[in-house]
C-alpha positions as CSV (number, residue, x, y, z in Angstrom):
1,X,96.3,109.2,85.6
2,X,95.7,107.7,82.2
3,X,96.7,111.0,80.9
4,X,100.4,110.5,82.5
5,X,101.0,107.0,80.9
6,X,100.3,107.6,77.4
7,X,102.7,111.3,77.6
8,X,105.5,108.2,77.6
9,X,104.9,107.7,74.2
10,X,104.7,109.7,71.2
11,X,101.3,111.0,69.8
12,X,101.7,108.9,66.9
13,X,101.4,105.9,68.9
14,X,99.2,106.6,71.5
15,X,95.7,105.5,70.2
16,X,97.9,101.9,70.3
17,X,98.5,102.5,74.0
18,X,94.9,104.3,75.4
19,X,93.5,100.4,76.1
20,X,96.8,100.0,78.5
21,X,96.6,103.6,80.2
22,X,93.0,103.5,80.9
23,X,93.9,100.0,82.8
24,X,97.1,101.9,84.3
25,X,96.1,101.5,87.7
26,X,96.1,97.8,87.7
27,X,99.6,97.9,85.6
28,X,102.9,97.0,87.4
29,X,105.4,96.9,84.3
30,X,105.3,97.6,80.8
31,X,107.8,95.8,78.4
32,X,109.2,96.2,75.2
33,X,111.5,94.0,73.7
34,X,112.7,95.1,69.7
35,X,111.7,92.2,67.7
36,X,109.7,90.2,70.2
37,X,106.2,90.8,71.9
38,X,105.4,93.5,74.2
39,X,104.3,91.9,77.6
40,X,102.4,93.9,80.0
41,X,101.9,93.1,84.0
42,X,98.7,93.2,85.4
43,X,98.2,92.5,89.1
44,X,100.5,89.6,88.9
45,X,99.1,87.9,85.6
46,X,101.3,88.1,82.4
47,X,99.0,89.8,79.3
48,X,100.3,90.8,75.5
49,X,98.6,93.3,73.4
50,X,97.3,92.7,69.9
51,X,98.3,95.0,67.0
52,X,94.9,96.9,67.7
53,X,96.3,97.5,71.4
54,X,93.0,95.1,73.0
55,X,95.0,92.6,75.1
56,X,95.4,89.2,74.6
57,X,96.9,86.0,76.3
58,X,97.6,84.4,73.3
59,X,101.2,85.0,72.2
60,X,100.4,84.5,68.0
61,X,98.4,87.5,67.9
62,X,100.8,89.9,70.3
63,X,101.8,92.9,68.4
64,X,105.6,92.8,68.0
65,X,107.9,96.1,68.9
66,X,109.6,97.4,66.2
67,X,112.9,98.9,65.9
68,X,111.8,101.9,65.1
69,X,109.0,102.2,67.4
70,X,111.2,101.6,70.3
71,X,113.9,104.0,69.0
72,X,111.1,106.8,68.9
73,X,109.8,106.3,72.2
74,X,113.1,106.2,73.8
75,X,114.0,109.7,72.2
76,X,109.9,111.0,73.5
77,X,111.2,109.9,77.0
78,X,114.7,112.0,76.7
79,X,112.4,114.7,75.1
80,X,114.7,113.9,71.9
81,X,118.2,114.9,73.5
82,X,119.6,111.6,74.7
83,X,122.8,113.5,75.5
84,X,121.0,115.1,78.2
85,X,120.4,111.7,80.0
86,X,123.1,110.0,79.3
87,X,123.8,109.8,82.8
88,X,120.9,108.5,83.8
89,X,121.2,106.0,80.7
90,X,124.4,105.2,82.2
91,X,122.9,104.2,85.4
92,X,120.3,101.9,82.9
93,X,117.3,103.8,84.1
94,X,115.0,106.9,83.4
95,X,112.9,108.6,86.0
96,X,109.8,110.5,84.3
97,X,107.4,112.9,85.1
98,X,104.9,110.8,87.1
99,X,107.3,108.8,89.0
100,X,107.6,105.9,86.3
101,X,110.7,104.7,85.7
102,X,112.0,103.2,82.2
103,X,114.7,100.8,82.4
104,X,116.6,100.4,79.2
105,X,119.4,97.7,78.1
106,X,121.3,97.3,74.8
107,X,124.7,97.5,74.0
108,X,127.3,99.0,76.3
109,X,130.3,101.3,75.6
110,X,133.5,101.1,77.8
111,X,135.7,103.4,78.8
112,X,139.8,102.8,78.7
113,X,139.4,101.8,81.9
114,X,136.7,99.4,82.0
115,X,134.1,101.9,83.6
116,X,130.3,101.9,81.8
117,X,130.4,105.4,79.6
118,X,127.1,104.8,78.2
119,X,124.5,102.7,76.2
120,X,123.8,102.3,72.7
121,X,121.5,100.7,70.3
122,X,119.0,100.3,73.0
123,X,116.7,97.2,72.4
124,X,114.7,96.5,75.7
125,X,112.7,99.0,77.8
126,X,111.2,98.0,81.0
127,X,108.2,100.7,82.0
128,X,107.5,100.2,85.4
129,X,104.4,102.0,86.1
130,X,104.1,103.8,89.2
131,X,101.6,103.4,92.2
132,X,101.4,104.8,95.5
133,X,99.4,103.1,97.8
134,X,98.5,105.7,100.5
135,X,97.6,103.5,103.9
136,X,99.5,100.8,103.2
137,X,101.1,101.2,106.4
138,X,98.2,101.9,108.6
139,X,98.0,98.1,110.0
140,X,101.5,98.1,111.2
141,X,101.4,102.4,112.1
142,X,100.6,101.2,115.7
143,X,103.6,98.4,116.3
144,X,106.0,101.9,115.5
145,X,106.0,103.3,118.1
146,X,106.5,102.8,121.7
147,X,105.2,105.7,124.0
148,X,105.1,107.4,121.1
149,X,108.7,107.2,120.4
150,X,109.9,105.9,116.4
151,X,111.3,102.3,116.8
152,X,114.5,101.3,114.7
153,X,112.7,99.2,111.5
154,X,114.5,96.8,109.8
155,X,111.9,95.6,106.6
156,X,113.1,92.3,105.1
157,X,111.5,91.1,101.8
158,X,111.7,88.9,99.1
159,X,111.4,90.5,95.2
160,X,107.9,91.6,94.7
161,X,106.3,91.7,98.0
162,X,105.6,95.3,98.5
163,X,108.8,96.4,100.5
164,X,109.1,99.9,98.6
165,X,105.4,99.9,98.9
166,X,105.3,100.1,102.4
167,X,108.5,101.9,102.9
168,X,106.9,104.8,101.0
169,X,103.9,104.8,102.8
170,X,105.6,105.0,106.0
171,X,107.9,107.2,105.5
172,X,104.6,109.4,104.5
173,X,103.0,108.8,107.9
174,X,106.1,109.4,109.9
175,X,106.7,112.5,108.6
176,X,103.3,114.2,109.1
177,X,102.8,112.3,112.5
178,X,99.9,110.6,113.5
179,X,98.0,109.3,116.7
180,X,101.1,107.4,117.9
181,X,104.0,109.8,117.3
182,X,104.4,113.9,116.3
183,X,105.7,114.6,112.6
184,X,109.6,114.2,112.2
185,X,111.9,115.4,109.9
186,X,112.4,112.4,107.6
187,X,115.8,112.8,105.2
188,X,115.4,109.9,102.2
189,X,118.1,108.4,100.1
190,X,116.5,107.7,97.2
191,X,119.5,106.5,95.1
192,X,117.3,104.9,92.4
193,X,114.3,107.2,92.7
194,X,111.9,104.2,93.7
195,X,110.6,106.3,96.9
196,X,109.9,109.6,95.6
197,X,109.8,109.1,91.8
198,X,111.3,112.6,91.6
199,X,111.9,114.0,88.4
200,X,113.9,117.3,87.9
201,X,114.5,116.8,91.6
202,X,111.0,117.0,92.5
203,X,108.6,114.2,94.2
204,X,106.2,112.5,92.1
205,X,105.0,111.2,95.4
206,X,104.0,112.1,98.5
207,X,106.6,111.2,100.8
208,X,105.1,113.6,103.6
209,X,105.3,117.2,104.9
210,X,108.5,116.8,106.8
211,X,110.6,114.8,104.3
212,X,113.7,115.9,102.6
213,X,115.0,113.6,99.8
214,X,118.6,113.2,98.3
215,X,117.9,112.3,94.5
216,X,120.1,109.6,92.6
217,X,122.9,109.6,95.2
218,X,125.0,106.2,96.5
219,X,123.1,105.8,99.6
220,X,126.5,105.5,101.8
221,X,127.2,108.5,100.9
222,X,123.4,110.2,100.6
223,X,123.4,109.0,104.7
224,X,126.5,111.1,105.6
225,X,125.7,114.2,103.6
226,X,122.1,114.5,105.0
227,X,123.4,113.4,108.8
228,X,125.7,117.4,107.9
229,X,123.3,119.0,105.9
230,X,119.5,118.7,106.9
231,X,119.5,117.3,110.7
232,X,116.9,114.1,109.9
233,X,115.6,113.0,112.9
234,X,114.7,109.9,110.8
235,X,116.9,108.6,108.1
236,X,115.5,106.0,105.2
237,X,116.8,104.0,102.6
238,X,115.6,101.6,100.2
239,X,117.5,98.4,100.2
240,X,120.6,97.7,102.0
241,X,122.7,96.2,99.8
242,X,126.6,96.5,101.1
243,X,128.7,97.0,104.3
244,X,129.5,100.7,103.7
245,X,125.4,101.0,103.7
246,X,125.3,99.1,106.8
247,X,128.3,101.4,108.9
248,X,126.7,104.6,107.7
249,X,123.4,103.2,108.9
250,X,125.3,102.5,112.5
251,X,126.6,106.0,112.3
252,X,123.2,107.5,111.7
253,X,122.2,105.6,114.7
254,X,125.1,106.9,116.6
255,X,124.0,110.3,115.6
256,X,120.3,110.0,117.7
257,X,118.5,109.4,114.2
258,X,116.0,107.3,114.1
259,X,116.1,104.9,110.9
260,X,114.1,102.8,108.5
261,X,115.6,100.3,105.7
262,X,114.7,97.5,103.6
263,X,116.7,94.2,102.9
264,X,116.1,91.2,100.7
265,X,115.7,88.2,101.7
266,X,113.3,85.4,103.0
267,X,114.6,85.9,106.3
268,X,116.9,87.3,109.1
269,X,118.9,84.2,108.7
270,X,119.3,85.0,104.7
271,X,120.5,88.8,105.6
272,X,122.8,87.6,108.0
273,X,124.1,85.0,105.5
274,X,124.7,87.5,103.5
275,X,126.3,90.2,105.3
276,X,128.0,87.9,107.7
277,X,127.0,90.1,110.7
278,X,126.6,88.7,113.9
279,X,122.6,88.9,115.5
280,X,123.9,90.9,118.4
281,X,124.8,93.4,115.6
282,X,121.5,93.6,114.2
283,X,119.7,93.6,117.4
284,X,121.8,96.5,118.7
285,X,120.6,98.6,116.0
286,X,117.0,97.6,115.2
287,X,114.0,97.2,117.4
288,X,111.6,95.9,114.9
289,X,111.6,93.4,112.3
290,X,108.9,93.1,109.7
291,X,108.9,89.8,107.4
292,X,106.8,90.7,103.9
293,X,106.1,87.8,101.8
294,X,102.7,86.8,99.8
295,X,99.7,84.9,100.2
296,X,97.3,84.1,97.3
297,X,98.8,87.0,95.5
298,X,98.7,89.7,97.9
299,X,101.5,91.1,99.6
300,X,101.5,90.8,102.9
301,X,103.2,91.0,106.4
302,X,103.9,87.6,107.7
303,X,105.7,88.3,110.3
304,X,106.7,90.9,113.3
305,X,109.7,90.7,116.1
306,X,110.4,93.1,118.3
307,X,113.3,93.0,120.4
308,X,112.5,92.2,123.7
309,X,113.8,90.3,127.1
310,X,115.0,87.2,124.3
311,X,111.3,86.8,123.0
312,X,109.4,88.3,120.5
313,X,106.7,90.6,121.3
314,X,104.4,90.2,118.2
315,X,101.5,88.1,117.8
316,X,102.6,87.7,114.6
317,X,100.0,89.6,112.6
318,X,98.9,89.7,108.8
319,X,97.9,92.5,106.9
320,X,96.8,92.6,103.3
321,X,98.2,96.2,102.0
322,X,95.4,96.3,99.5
323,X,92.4,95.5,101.4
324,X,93.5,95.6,105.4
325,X,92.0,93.0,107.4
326,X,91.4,93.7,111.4
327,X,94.0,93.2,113.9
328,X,92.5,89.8,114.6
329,X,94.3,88.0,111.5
330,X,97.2,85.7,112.2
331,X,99.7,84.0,110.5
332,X,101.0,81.2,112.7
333,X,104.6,80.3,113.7
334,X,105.6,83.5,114.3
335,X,109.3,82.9,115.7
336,X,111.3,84.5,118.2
337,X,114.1,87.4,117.8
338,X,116.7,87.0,120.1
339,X,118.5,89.4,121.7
């Protein structure tokens, strides 16, 4: 693991950087800012790193990132031939080896016609440091199934709260079956190569046995092309972000596939704000909804409604995706899900 962090940056730097990879499993995001102080995030607390690379939380003693030094771990990253990322530049991110995924920003160059053709003189690099959390799932494996048949999921999540986290995870367990349900053949959209992490259209994690995954294509589109070409009986996606998303979910659903998506939002009332769909809409195509937020900085699922005879099912369950508490934990005020 440390190994994999500190290959993000070039050997001339990395005795700065072996404090930070030897604490990389407790890292979420790495950033670098030209000019300004680079800000790492540990386990929800904001740290800086003095010029020896020992971290710090006092800001006058943060090492600052130089031009240079983020100009020459940009070119490490594109293994010094930008040109050969430039469409991954264009889409303002970089999947490496690992799963990580550098976001970069800087100064944009437009085409004629108003279309993004690529970035230059790239000042800000986000590292977000990837972690898969194998069993984050296995609290809520059980309320997936009924009779051993895959419910429709609908995950709905504010920023932060674990959505991909457990999205991955179950996507994992679905695929190479468990106690409640046989293996299926899971197809993943992974338009922004958050579930997978591929790199060189390869998984950086472990998304299952039975998976197939559609690297750094528009999920509308990723949806139909799998639906032809691999016969999922289970489609995913990571965030649901417009109608044509939405009716190539509905066709999916039309086709016998199972599916699994995630949505931001507080609430069902916030996604159907959003979309403007009616809840008879929703209800027709999902049979479970699980509500993510936090509690005393752990992510957490604070709620679960199943579609039922007009009342929901749950009990309304917590579980802590780091440390799983028994099925006796409850968050009150679980509310109902209409049909």
């Amino acid at each position: 693991m440390e190994q994999s962090i500190l290959q993000l940056f070039p050997s001339r730097y990395r005795e700065f950087w072996r404090r930070t990879a030897k604490e990389q499993k407790h890292i979420q995001e790495i950033r670098m800012r030209v000019g300004r102080p680079v800000v790492l995030h540990r386990e929800g607390r904001e740290l800086f790193l003095t010029e020896e690379g020992e971290f710090t939380d006092v800001t006058p003693y943060a090492h600052c990132a130089g031009e240079r030094e983020l100009e020459e771990t940009l070119d490490h990253i594109c293994h010094y031939s930008p040109y050969a990322f430039e469409e991954e530049l264009r889409r303002g991110f970089i999947t490496v080896a690992g799963g990580h995924r550098v976001g970069v920003a800087g100064q944009a160059v437009l085409e004629a016609d108003g279309t993004l053709r690529t970035l230059k003189n790239i000042s800000y690099l986000n590292i977000r440091v990837a972690h898969q959390k194998k069993g984050a799932a296995d609290g809520i494996l059980s309320e997936m199934y009924s009779n051993g048949r895959l419910k429709n999921t609908l995950i709905i999540s504010p920023p932060g709260c674990g959505k991909t986290t457990l999205l991955r995870d179950l996507i994992r367990q679905i695929s190479n079956g468990s106690v409640y349900g046989r293996g299926m053949n899971v197809g993943v959209v992974d338009e922004r190569s958050e579930l997978a992490g591929s790199f060189m259209g390869r998984p950086q994690n472990d998304l299952g046995m039975r998976t197939d995954v559609l690297d750094g294509c528009p999920k509308d589109m990723g949806m139909l092309m799998l639906l032809r070409s691999m016969s999922p009986q289970v489609i995913a996606i990571d965030e649901i972000g417009s109608d044509e998303e939405l009716s190539a979910l509905r066709r999916a659903a039309a086709c016998g596939c199972k599916i699994l998506a995630t949505v931001h939002g507080e609430s069902m009332r916030d996604v159907e704000s959003r979309f403007g769909w009616e809840p008879s809409l929703w209800s027709g195509m999902f049979d479970l909804l699980l509500v993510l937020g936090k509690e005393k900085g752990k992510c957490i699922i604070r709620q679960v409604y199943e579609r039922g005879d007009g009342h929901a099912e749950s009990d309304g369950r917590m579980y802590d995706f780091h440390r799983m508490p028994g099925p006796g934990t409850v968050v009150p005020g679980a509310a109902e899900w209409q049909n």
